[in-house]
Backbone as CSV, one residue per row, in Angstrom:
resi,resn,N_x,N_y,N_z,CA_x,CA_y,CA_z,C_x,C_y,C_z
1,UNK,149.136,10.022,-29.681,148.867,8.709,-29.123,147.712,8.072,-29.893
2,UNK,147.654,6.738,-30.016,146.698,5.940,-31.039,145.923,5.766,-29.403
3,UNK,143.968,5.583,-29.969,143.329,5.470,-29.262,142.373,4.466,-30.000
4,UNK,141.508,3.760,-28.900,140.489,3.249,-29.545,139.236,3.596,-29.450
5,UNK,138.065,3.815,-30.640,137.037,4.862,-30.515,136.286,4.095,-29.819
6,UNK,135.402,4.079,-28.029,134.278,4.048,-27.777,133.407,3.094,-28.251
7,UNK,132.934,4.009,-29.296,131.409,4.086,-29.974,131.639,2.639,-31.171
8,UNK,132.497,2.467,-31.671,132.651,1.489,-33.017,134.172,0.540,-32.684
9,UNK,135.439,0.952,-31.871,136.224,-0.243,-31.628,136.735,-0.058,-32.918
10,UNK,136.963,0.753,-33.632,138.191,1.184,-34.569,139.229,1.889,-34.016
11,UNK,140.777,1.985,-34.729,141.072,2.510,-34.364,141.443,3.823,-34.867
12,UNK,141.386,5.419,-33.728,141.539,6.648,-33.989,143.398,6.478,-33.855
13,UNK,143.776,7.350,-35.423,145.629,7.412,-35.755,145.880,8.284,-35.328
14,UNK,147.058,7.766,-34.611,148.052,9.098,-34.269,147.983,10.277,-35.132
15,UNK,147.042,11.684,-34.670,147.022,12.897,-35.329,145.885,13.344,-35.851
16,UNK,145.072,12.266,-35.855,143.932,12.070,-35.949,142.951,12.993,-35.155
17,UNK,141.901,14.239,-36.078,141.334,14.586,-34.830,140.045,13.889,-34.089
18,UNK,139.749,13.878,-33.286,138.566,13.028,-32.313,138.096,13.915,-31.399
19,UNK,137.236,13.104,-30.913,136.251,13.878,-29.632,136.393,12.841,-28.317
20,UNK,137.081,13.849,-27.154,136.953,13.676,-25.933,135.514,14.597,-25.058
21,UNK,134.966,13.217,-24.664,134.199,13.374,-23.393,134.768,13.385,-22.180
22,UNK,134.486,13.945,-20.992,134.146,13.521,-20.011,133.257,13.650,-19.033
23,UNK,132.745,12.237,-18.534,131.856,12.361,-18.379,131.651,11.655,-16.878
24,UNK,130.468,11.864,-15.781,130.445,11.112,-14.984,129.052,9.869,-14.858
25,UNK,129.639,8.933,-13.638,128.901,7.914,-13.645,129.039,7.373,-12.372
26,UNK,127.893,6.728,-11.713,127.921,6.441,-10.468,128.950,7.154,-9.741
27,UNK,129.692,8.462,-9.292,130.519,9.120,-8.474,131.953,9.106,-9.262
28,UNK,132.213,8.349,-10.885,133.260,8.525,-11.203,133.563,9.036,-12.240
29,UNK,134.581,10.126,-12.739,134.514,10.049,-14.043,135.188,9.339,-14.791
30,UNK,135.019,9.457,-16.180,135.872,9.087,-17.049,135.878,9.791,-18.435
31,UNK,136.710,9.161,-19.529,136.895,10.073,-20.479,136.154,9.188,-21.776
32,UNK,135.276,9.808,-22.596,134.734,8.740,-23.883,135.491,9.184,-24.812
33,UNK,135.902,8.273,-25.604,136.900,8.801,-26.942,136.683,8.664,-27.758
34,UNK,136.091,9.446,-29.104,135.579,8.688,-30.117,136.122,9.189,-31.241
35,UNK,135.658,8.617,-32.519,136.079,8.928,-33.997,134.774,10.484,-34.236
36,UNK,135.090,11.640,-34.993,134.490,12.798,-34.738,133.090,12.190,-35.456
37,UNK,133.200,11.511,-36.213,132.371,10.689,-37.081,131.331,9.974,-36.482
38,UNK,131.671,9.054,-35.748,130.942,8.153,-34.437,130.218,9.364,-33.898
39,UNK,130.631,10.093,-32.845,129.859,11.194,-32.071,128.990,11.742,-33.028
40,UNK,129.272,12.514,-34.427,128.285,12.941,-35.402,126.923,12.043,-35.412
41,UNK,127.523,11.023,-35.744,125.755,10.106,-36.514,124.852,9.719,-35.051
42,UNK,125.673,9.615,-34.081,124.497,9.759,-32.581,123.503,10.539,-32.912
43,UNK,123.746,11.548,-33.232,123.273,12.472,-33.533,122.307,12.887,-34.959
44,UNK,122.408,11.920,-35.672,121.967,12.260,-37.282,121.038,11.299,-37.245
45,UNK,121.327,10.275,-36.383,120.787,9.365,-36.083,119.275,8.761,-35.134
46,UNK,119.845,9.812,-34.115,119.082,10.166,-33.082,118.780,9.098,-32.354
47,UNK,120.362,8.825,-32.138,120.321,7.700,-31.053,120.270,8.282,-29.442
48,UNK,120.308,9.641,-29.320,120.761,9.501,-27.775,118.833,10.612,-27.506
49,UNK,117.768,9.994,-28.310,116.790,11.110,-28.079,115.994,10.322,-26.898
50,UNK,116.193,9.231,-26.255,115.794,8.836,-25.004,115.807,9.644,-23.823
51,UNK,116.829,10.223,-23.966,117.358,11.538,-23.316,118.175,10.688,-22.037
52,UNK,118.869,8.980,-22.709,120.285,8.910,-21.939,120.957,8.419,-22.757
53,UNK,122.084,7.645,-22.390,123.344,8.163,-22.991,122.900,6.542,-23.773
54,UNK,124.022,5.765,-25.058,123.853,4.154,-25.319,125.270,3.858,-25.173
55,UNK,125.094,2.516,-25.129,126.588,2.392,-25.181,127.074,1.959,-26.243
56,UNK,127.957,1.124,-26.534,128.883,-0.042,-27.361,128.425,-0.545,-28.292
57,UNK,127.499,-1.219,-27.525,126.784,-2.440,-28.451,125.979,-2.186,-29.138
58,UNK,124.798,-0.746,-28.400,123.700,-0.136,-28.919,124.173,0.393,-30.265
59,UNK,124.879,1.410,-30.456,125.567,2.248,-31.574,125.773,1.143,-32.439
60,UNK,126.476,0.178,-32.768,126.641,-0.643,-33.734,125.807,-1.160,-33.782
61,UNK,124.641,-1.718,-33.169,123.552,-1.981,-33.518,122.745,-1.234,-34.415
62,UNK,123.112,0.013,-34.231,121.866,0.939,-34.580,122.672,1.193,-36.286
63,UNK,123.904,0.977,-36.572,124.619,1.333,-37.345,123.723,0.090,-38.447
64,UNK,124.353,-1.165,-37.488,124.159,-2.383,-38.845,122.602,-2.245,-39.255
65,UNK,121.641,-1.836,-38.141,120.063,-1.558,-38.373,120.118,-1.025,-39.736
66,UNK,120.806,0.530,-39.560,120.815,1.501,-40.900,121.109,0.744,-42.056
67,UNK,121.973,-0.031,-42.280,122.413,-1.100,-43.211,121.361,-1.775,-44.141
68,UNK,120.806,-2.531,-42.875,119.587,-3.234,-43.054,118.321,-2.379,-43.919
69,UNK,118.352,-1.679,-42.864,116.860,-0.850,-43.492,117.062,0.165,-45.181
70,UNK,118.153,0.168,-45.329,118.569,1.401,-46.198,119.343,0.556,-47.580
71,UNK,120.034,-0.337,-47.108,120.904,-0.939,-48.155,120.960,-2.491,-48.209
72,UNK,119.527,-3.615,-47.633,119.602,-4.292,-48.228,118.197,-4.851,-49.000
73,UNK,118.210,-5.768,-49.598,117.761,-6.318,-50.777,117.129,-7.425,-50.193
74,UNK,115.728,-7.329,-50.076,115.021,-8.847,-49.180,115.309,-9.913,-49.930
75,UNK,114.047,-9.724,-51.430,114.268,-10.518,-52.583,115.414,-10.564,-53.020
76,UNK,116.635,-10.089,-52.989,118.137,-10.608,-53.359,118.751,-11.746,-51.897
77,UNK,118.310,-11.207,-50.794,118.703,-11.871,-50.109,120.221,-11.012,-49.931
78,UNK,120.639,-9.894,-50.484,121.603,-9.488,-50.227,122.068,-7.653,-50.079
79,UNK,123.103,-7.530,-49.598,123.188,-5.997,-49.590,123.456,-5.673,-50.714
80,UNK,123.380,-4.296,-50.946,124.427,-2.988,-51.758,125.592,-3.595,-51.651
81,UNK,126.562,-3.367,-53.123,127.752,-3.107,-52.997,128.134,-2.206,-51.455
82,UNK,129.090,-3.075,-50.660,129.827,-2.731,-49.502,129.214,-1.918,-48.954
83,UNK,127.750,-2.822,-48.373,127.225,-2.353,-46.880,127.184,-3.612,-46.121
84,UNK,127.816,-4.492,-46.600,127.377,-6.053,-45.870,127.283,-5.498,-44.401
85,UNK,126.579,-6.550,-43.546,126.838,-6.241,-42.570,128.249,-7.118,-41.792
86,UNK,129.285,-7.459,-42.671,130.871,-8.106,-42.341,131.368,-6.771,-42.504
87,UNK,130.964,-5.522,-43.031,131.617,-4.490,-42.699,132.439,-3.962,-41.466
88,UNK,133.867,-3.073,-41.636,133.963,-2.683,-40.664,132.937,-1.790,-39.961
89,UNK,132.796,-1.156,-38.725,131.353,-0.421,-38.106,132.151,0.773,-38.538
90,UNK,133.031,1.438,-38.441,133.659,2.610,-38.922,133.400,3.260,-39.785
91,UNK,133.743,1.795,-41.156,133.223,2.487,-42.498,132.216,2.692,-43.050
92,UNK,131.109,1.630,-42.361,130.014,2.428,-42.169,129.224,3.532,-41.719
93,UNK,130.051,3.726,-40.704,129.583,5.093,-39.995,130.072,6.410,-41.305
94,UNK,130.985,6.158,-41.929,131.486,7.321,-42.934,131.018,7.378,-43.966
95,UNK,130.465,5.965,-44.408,129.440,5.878,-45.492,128.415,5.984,-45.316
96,UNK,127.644,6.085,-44.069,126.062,6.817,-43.893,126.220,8.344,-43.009
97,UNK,127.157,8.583,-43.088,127.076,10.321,-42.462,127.550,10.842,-44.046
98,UNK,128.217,10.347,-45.100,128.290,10.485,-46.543,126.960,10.988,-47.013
99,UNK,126.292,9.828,-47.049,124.533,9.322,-47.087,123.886,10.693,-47.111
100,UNK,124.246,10.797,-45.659,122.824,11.664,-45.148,123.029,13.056,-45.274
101,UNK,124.347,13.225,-45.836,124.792,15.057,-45.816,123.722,15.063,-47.215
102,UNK,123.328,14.219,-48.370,122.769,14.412,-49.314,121.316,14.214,-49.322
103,UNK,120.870,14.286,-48.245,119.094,13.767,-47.843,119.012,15.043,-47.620
């Protein structure tokens, strides 16, 4: 079954492996679905060291941040070859967990 990831709003392909959560909230659960990728950089990232959970908006925020801080160019006024931030959030997420396996 095709799903859509959570964390970035790409979509995970049929066969594709991913990460199921579940998790609860106010008395209910539910299931988080993400790209294995997405769940990784939470983590590389150290987005969840508040010690609660972010959501949606936060994660791509924190993604295009990385962008910003890492791959663009003040005095150019512009990014790296394909980090714009018109990027998909996906391929960014695969191009800075790329990144950081080499730090």
């Amino acid at each position: 079954k095709q799903y859509t990831c959570m964390w970035c709003g790409g979509v995970i392909e049929v066969g594709e492996q991913y990460c199921r959560d579940t998790c609860l909230f106010d008395g209910q659960f539910y299931d988080w679905v993400s790209h294995n990728e997405c769940s990784k950089i939470t983590g590389l990232l150290n987005m969840r060291d508040e010690g609660y959970g972010i959501n949606d908006e936060d994660f791509r925020n924190e993604i295009l941040n990385y962008a910003y801080e890492h791959h663009y160019d003040s005095e150019k006024e512009e990014f790296d070859e394909g980090w714009g931030d018109d990027q998909d959030i996906y391929i960014l997420v695969k191009k800075i967990t790329e990144e950081l396996k080499y730090e």
